[in-house]
C-alpha positions as CSV (number, residue, x, y, z in Angstrom):
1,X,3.9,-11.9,-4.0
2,X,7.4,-11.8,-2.0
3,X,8.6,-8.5,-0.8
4,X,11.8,-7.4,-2.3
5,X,14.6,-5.0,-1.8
6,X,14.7,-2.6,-4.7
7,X,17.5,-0.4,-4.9
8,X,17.2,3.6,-6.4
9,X,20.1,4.6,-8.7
10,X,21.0,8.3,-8.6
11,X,24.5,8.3,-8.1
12,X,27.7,6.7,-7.0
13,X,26.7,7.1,-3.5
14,X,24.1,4.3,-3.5
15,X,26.0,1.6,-2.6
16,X,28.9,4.0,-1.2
17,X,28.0,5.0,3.2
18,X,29.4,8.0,4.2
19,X,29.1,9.7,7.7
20,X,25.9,11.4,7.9
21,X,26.4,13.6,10.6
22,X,29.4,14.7,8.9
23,X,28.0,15.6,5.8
24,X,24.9,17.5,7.6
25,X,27.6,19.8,9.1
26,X,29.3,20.7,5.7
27,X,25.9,21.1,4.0
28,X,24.6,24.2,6.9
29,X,27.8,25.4,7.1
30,X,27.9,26.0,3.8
31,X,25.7,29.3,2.8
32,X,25.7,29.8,-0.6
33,X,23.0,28.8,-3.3
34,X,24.6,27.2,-6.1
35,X,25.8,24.0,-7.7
36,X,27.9,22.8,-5.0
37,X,25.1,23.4,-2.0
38,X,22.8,21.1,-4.5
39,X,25.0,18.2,-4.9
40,X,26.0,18.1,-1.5
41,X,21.9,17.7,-0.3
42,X,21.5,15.5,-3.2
43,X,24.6,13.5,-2.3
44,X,22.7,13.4,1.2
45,X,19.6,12.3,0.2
46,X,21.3,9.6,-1.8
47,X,23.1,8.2,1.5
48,X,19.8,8.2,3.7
49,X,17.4,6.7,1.1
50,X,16.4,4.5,2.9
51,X,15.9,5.8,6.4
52,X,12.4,7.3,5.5
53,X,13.1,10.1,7.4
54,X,11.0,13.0,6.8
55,X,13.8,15.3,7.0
56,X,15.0,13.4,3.6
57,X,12.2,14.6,2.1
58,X,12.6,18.5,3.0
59,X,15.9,18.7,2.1
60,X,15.3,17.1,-1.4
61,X,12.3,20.0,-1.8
62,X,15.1,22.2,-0.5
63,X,17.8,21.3,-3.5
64,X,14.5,21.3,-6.2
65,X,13.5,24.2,-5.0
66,X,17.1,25.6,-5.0
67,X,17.8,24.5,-8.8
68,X,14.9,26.0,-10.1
69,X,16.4,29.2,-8.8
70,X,19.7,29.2,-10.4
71,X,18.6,27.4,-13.5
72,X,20.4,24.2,-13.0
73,X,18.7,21.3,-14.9
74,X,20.9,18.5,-13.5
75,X,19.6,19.6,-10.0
76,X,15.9,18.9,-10.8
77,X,16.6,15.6,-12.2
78,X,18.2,14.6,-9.4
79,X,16.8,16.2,-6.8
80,X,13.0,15.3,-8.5
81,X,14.2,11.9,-7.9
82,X,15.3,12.2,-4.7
83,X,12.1,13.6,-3.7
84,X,10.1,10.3,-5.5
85,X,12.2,8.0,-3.3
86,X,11.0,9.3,-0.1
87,X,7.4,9.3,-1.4
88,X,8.0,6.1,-2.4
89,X,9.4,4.3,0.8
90,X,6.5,6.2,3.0
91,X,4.0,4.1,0.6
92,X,2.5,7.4,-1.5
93,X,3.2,6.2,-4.9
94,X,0.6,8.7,-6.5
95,X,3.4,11.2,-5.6
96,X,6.6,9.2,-6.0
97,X,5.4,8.5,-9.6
98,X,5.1,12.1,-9.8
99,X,8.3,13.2,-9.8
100,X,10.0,10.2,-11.4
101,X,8.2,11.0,-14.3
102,X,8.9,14.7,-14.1
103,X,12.5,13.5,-13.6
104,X,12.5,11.5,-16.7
105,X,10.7,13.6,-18.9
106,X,13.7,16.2,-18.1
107,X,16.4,13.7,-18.8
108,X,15.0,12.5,-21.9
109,X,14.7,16.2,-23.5
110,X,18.5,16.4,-22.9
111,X,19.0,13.2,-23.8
112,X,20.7,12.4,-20.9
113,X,21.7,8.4,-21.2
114,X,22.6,8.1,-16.8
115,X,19.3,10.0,-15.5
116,X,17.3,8.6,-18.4
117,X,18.5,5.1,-16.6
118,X,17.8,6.4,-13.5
119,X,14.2,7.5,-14.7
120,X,13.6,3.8,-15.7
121,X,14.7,2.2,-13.1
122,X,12.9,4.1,-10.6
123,X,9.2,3.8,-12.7
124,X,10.5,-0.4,-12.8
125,X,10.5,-0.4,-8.8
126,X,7.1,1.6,-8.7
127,X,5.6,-1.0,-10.4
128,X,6.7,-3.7,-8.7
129,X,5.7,-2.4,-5.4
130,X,2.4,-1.9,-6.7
131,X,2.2,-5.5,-8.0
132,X,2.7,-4.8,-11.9
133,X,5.7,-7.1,-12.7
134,X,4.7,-7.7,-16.5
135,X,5.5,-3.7,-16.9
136,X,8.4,-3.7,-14.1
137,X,10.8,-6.5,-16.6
138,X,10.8,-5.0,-19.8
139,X,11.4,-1.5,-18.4
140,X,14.4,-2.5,-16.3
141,X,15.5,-4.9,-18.7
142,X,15.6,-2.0,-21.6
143,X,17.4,0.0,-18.7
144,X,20.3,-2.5,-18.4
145,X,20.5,-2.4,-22.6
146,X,20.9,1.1,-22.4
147,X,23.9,0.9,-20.1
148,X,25.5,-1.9,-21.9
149,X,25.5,0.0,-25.1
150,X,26.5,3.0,-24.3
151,X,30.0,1.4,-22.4
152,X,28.6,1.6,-18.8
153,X,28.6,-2.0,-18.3
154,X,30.4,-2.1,-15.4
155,X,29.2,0.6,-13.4
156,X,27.7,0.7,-9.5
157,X,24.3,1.9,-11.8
158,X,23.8,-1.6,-13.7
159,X,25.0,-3.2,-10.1
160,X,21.4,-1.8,-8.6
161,X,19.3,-2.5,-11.9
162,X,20.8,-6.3,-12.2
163,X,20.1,-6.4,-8.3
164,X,16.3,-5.2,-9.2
165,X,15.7,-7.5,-11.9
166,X,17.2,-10.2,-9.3
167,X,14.4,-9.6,-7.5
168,X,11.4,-9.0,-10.0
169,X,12.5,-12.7,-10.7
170,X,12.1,-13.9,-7.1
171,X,8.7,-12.0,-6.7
172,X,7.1,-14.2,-9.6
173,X,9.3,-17.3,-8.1
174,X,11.5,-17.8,-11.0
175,X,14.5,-17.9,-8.1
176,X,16.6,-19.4,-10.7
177,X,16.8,-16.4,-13.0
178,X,16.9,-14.1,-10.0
179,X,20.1,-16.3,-8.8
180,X,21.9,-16.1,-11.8
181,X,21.0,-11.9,-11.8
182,X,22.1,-11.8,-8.4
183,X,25.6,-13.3,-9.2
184,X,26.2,-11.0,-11.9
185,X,26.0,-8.2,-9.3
186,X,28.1,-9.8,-6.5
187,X,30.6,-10.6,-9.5
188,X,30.3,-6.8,-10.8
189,X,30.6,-5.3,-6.4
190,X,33.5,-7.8,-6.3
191,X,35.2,-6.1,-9.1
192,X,34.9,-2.9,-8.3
193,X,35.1,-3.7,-4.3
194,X,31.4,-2.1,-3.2
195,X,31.1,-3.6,0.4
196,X,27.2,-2.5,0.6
197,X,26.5,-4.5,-3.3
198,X,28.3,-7.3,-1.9
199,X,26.1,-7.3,1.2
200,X,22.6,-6.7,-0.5
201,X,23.8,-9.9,-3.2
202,X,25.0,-12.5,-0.9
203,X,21.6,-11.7,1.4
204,X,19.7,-12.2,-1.9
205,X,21.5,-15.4,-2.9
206,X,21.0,-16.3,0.3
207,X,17.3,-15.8,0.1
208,X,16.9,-17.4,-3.2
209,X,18.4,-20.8,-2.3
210,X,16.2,-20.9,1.2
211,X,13.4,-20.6,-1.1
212,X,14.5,-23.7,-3.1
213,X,14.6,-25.7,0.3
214,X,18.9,-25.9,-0.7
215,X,19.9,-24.7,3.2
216,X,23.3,-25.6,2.9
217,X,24.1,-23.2,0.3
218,X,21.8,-20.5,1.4
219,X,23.6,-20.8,4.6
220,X,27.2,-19.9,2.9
221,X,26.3,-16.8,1.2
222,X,23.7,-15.3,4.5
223,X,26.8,-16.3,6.9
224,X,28.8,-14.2,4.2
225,X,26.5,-11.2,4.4
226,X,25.9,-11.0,8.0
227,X,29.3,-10.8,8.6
228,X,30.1,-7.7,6.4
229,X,27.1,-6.0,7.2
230,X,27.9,-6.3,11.2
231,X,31.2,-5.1,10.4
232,X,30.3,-2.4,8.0
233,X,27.0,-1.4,9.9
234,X,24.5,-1.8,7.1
235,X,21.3,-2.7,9.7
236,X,19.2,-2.1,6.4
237,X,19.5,-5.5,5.7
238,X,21.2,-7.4,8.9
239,X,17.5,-7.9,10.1
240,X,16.8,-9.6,6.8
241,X,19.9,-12.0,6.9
242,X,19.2,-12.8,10.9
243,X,15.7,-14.2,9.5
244,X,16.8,-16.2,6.3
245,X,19.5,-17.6,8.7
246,X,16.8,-18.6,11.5
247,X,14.8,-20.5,8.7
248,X,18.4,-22.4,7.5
249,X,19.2,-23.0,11.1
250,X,15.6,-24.5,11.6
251,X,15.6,-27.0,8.8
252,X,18.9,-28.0,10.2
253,X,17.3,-29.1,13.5
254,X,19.4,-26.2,15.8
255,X,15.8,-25.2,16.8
256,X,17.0,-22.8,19.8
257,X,19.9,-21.1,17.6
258,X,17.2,-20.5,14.8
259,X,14.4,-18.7,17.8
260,X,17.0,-16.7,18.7
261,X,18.2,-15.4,15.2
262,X,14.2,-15.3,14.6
263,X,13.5,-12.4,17.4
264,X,17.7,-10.8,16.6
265,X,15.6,-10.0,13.4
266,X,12.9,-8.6,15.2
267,X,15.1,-6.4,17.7
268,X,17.2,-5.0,14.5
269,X,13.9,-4.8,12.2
270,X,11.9,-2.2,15.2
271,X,15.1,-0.2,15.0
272,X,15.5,0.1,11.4
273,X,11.5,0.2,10.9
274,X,11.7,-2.4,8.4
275,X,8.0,-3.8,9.0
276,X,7.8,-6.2,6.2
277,X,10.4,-7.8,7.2
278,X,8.9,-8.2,11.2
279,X,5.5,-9.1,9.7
280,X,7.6,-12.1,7.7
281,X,9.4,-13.0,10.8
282,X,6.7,-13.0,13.0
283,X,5.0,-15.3,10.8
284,X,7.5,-17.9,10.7
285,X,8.2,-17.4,14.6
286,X,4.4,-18.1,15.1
287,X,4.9,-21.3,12.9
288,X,8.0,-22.6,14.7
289,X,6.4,-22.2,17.9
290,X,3.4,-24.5,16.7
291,X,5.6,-27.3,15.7
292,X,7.3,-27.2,18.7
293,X,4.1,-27.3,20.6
294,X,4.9,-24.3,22.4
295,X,1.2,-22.9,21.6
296,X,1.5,-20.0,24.6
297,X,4.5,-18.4,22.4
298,X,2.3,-19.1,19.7
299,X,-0.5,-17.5,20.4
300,X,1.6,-14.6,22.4
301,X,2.8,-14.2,18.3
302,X,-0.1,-14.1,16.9
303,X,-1.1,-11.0,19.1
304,X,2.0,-9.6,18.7
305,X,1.5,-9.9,14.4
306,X,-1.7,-8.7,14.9
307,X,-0.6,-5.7,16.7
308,X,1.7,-4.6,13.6
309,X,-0.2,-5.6,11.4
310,X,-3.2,-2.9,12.6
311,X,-0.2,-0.4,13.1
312,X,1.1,-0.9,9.4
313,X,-2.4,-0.3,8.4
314,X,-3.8,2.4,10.3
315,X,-0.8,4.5,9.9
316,X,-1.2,3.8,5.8
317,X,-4.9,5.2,6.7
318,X,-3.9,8.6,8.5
319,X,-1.6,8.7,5.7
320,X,-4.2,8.9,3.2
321,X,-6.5,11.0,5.0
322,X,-4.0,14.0,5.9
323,X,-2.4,14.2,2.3
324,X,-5.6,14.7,1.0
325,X,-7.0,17.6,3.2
326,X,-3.1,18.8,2.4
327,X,-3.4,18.6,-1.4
328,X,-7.1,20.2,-0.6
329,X,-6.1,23.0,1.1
330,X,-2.7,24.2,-0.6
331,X,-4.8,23.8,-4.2
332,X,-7.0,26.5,-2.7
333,X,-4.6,28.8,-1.5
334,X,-2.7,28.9,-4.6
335,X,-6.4,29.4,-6.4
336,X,-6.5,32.5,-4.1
337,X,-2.9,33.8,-4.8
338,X,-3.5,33.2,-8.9
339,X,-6.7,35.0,-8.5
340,X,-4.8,38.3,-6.8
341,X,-2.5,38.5,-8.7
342,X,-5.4,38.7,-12.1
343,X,-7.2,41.1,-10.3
344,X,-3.7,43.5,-9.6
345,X,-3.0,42.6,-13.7
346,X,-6.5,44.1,-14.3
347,X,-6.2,47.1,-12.4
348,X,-3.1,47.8,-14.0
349,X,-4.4,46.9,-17.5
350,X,-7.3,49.6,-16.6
351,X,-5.0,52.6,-15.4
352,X,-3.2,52.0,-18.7
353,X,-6.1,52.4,-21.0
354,X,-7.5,55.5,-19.0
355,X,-4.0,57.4,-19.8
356,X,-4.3,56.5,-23.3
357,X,-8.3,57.8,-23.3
358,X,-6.7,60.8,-21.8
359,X,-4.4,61.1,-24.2
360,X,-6.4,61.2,-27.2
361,X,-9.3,62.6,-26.3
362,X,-8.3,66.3,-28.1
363,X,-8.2,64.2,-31.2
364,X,-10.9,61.9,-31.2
365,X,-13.2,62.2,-28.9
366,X,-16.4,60.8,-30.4
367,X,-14.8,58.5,-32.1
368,X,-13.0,57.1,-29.1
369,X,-15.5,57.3,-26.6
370,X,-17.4,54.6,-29.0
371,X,-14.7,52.1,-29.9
372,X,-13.5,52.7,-25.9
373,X,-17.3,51.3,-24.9
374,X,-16.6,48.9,-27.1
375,X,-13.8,47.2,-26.4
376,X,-14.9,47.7,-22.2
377,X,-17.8,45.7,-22.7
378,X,-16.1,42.6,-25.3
379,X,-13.5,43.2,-22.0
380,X,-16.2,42.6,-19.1
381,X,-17.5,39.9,-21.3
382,X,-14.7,38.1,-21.7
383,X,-13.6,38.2,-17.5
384,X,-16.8,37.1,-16.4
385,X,-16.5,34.4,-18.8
386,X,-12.6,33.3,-17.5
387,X,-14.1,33.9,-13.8
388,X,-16.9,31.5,-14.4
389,X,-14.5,28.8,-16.0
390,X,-12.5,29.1,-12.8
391,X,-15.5,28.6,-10.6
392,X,-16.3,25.2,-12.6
393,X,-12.5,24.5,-12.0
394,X,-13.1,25.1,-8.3
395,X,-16.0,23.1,-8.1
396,X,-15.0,20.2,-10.0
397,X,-11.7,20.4,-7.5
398,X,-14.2,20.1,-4.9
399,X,-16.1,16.9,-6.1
400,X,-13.0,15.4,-6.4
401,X,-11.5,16.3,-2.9
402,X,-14.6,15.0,-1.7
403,X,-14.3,11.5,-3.4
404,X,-11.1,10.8,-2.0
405,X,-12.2,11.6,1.4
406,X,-14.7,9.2,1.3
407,X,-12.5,6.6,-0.3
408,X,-10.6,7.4,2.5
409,X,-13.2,7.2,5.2
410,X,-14.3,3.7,3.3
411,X,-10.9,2.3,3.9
412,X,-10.6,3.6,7.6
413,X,-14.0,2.0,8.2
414,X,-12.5,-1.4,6.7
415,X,-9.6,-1.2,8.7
416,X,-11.7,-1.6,12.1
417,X,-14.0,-4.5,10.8
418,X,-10.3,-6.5,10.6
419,X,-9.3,-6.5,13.9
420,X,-12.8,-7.0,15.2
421,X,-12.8,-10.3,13.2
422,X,-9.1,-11.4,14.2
423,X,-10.6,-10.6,17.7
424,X,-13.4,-13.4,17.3
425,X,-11.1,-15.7,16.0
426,X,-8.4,-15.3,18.6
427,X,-10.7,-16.2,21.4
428,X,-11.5,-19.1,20.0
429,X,-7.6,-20.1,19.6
430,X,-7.4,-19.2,23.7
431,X,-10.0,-21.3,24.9
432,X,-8.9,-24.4,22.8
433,X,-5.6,-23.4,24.9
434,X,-7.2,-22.8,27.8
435,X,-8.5,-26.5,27.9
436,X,-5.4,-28.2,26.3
437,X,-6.9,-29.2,23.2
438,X,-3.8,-28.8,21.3
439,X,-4.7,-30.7,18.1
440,X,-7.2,-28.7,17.7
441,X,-5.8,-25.6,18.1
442,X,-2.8,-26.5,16.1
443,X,-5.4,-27.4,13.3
444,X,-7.6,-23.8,14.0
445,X,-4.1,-21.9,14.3
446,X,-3.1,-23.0,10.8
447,X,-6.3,-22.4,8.9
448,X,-6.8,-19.0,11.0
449,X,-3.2,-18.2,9.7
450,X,-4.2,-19.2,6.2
451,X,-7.3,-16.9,6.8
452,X,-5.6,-14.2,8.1
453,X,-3.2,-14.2,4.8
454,X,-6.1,-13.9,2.5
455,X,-8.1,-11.2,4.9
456,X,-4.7,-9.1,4.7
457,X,-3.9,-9.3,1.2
458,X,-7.3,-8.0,0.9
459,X,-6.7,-5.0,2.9
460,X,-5.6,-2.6,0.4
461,X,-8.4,-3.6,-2.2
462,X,-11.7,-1.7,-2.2
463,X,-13.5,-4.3,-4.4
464,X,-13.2,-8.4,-4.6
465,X,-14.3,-11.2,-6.9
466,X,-17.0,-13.4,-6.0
467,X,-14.8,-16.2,-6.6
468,X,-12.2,-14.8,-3.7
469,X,-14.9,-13.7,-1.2
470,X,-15.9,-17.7,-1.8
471,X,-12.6,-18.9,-0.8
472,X,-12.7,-16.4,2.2
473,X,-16.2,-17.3,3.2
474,X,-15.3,-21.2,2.7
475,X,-12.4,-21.2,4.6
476,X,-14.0,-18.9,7.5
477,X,-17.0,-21.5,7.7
478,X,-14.7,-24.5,7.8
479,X,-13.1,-22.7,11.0
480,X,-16.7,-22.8,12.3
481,X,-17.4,-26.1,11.8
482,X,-14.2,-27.4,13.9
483,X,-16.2,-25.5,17.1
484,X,-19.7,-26.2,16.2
485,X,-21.1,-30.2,16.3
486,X,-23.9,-30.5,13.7
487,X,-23.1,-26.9,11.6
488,X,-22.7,-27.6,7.4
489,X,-23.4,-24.9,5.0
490,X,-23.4,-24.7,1.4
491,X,-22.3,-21.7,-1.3
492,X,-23.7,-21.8,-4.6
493,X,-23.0,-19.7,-7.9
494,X,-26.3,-20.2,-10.0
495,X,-25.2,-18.5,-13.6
496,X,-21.4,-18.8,-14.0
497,X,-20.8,-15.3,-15.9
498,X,-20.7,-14.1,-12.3
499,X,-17.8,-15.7,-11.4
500,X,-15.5,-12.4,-12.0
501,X,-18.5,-10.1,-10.5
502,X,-16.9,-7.8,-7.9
503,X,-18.5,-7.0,-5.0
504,X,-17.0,-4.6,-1.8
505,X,-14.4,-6.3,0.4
506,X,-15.9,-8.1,3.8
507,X,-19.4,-7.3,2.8
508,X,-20.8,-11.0,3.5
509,X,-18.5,-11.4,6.7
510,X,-20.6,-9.2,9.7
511,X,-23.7,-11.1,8.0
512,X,-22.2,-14.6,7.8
513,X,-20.3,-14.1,11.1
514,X,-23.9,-13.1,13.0
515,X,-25.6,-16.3,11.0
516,X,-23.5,-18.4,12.7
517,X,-22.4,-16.9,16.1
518,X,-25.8,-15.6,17.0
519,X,-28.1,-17.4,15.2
520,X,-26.7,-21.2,14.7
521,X,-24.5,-21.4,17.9
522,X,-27.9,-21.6,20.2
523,X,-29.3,-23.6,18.1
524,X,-30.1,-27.5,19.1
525,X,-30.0,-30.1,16.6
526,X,-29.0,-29.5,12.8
527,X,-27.4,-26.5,11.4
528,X,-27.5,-25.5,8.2
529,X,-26.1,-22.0,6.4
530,X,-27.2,-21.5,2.7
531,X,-25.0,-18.6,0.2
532,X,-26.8,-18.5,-3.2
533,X,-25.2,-15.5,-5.8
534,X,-27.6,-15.3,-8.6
535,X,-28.7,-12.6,-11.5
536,X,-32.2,-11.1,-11.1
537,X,-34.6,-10.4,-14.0
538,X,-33.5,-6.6,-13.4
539,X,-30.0,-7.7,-14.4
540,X,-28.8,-7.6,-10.7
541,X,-26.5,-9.1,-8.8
542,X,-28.8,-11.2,-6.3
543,X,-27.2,-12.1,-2.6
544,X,-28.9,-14.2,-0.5
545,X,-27.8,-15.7,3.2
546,X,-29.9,-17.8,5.0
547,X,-29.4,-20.0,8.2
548,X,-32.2,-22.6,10.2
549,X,-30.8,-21.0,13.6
550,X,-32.8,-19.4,16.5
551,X,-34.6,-16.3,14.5
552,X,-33.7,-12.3,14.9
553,X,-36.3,-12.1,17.5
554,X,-34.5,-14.5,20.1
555,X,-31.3,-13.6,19.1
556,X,-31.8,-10.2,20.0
557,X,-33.1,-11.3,23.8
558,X,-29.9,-13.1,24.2
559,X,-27.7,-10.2,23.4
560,X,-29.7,-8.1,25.7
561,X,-29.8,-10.4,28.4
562,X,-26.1,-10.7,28.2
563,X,-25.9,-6.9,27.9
564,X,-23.6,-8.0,24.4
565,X,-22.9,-4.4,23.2
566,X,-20.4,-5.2,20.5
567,X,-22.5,-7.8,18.3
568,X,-23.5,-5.3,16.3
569,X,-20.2,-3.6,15.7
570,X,-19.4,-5.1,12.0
571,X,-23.0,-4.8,11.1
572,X,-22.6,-1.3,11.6
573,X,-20.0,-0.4,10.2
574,X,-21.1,-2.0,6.9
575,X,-23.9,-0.4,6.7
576,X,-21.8,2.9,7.4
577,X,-19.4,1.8,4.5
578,X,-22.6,0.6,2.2
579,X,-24.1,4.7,2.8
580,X,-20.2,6.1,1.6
581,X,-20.7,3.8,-1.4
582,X,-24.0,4.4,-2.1
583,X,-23.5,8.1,-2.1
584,X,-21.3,7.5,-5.7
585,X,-22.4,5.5,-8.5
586,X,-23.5,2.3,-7.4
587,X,-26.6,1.4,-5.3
588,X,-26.4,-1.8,-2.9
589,X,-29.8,-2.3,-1.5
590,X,-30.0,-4.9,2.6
591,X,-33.2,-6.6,3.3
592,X,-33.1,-8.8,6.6
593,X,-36.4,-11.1,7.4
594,X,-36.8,-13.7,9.9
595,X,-38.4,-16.6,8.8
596,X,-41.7,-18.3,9.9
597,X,-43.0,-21.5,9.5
598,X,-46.6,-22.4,9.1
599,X,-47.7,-22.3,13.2
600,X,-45.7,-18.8,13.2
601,X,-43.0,-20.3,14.8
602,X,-39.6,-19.0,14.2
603,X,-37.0,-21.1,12.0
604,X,-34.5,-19.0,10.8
605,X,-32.9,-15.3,9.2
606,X,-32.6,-14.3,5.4
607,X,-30.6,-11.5,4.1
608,X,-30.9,-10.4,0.9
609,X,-28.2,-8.2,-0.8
610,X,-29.5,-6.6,-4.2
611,X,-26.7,-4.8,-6.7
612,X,-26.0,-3.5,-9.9
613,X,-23.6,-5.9,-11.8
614,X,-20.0,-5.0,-11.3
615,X,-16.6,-5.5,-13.6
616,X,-13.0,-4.7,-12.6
């Protein structure tokens, strides 16, 4: 799916700049907490959404924090929403849906028509960053209704939702409908002369025709956007409109003009740390650079993509890791602070009742000594039963922290097994280089890039169909056969309700990848890779690879003759991600055997991979 720009929708400032450095100086200057210190970090926050700067963030907990003081309700909307934007542009949706919906529930209790818009609007974006556009359209679509009918058609708030839909159309390529959105908000900036809405339109016009191959126009409305955001300093999206220009320019034939818009993209993209778009650009650059047969750039690109592309994904990783020992450890602090403050409510509750017993024990004293037992003991009773409903609380809290930091771990794990594939494969691209085959390594570059898609868009996903790990393993094996004379395999499916099975993302790889590099590539003559998927009488999920190469036995002297210390690394760390998995629900079960033939002469490996059947 495309990337997008979505646009958040607080207040009037979000397609107004003003000087930040300014309105820093006014807001700690300014001592008092009321109203007017909340808008003005709100106001703030609004301005710099999109810096994903952590010092966003604070200030927006600041302003919440502030308006649950003083009791001011419009605060916590906004500043709630505030608060879900900068979760949402560091990637940590669980939170950013958070407080949207926190926002929203607010606004929709006061009945608040602009935030209940807001609300909507920002819930739309979530989902189409997290790849849920049949929920994102209605939502934003019943947004844009609500501001028509109450008289808020033309508004700078139905600029940003039109712009949104805009782009929910482009992500499921109806660029049509996303042109004829993004008209209505350059028409509606136009009107109400919003340099930053006429910007972000005439970039996404620009976009839409470069994806329906019309350059000419494209070129009109990018030239038009570039221009005002150079003058008007929005480097939010200049990186963008450098690279839609670079692609015009290209199809045009001004090669050199279009490289060198290409890597002004890049320059303004590292400074903004807009790493979509570099990823996007790097892509193309790498392309261009084939075509033109300049395969040392080309390759020099690759490495470069790679290199963000591990960045992008091991930051997402440390990410995940620290919020959840942060969410772990604050939980049990407050737990602590909740369970003082019972404990001082009991002793209290106690030095109460003994001044009462004192009391009226010239009265009753019989009498009150047996209903005062009484009621101690239904009291104990009842304290030990809340303290052991608090332990099961803090256990289950446990068991769940504990989840999610092996989730985490998993995901860590996966993202090393990438790069040491992308490894493997670049060194083949060199030495075809190296020896100037270039029709061969313009053939290997563009299925390795095809590859390398799939492999990424897999990142994020803890589980696969059999039916994409087949496409993977196909197009992997096809690579191999371009550098190996003799090599054919074949993948079969043997009962086709398995076809939707899921099984854990590059599970087969380390096991195909040693198949062929260790145990085909030294082998003489014919050689042959078998993949059979099948359902065992146990009602399992049956695995099995199998290869006619050179046997375990040899293929372990020739790694330790060539003193080859990182053959086993994937291995390894599947079988490290297989024990994380295995420690939850589901069991996956390795058997590896070399085979013999009848004179006990090696003629080949077979690994089996046993698993309970397994539905998204």
């Amino acid at each position: 799916m495309k990337k997008i720009v979505l646009l958040f929708i607080l207040t009037s400032y979000c397609f107004g700049q003003s000087n930040p450095k300014d309105a820093l100086k006014k807001i700690n200057s300014y001592s008092k907490k009321d109203t007017v210190k909340v808008e003005m970090i709100v106001d703030y926050c609004v301005a710099n959404t999109f810096s994903n700067s952590a010092k966003v963030l604070k200030m927006a907990q600041e302003a919440y924090v502030i308006s649950k003081e003083i009791k001011y309700t419009l605060g916590e909307i906004r500043s709630l929403n505030c608060i879900g934007n900068s979760y949402y542009q560091q990637a940590i949706y669980d939170k950013a849906i958070a407080n949207y919906t926190k926002a929203l529930s607010i606004a929709e209790k006061l009945k608040d028509t602009k935030n209940i818009v807001i609300g909507k609007n920002n819930l739309g974006n979530l989902y189409v960053r997290t790849n849920q556009p049949e929920k994102a359209l209605p939502i934003l679509k019943e947004a844009d209704s609500i501001l028509v009918e109450s008289g808020q058609e033309f508004t700078q708030t139905r600029a940003a939702i039109l712009t949104n839909i805009g782009g929910l159309y482009s992500s499921l390529k109806k660029h049509k409908e996303a042109i004829e959105y993004h008209k209505k908000t350059l028409k509606l900036c136009e009107k109400l002369k919003i340099s930053f809405g006429i910007a972000i339109a005439t970039c996404n016009i620009g976009e839409e025709y470069v994806l329906l191959q019309d350059y000419k126009t494209a070129f009109g409305y990018l030239k038009k956007s570039q221009l005002l955001s150079e003058k008007e300093g929005f480097d939010n999206f200049l990186g963008k409109n450098y690279k839609n220009i670079g692609v015009v320019l290209w199809h045009q034939n001004k090669k050199e003009e279009a490289f060198e818009y290409l890597k002004k993209a890049i320059v303004v993209c590292e400074k903004t740390n807009e790493q979509n778009v570099i990823i996007e650009t790097l892509e193309i650059l790498q392309q261009y650079y084939a075509e033109s047969n300049d395969y040392k750039n080309a390759f020099l690109t690759s490495l470069k993509l790679k290199k963000v592309n591990h960045s992008v994904i091991s930051i997402e990783k440390q990410k995940a890791v620290s919020e959840i020992n942060t969410k772990y450890e604050t939980e049990k602090k407050q737990n602590h602070i909740v369970s003082l403050k019972k404990d001082n409510d009991i002793a209290n509750l106690e030095n109460k009742r003994q001044k009462s017993i004192v009391l009226s024990l010239s009265l009753f004293i019989l009498s009150l000594l047996i209903f005062g037992y009484f009621i101690f003991n239904r009291f104990k009773i009842k304290k030990q039963n809340e303290l052991l409903k608090l332990q099961l609380l803090e256990a289950e809290k446990t068991i769940i922290a504990e989840k999610k930091a092996s989730q985490s771990e998993l995901k860590a794990l996966k993202s090393q097994m990438n790069p040491h594939f992308f490894f493997n494969a670049l060194n083949t691209i060199q030495s075809y280089i190296a020896t100037n085959e270039t029709e061969e390594a313009t053939d290997y570059l563009n299925k390795f890039s095809k590859l390398t898609r799939i492999i990424l868009e897999m990142t994020d996903k803890n589980w696969i169909t059999i039916d994409e790990e087949i496409k993977m393993q196909t197009l992997y094996l096809n690579l191999q056969k371009t550098r190996l004379s003799n090599f054919d395999f074949q993948i079969n499916i043997k009962n086709n309700s398995i076809h939707n099975a899921t099984i854990p993302t590059m599970l087969l790889q380390p096991y195909i990848e040693n198949a062929v590099i260790h145990g085909l590539s030294h082998k003489l003559g014919k050689r042959n890779l078998w993949v059979n998927f099948e359902i065992n009488t146990k009602n399992q999920l049956k695995i099995e690879i199998k290869d006619n190469g050179i046997g375990l036995t040899k293929a372990n002297e020739i790694n330790q003759k060539n003193a080859n210390k990182n053959t086993s690394f994937a291995t390894k760390a599947t079988l490290e991600r297989l024990e994380i998995i295995n420690r939850n629900d589901l069991k996956i079960a390795i058997e590896t055997n070399e085979l013999f033939d009848d004179n006990e002469k090696s003629e080949g490996t077979e690994i089996k991979i046993t698993m309970d059947l397994r539905y998204e």
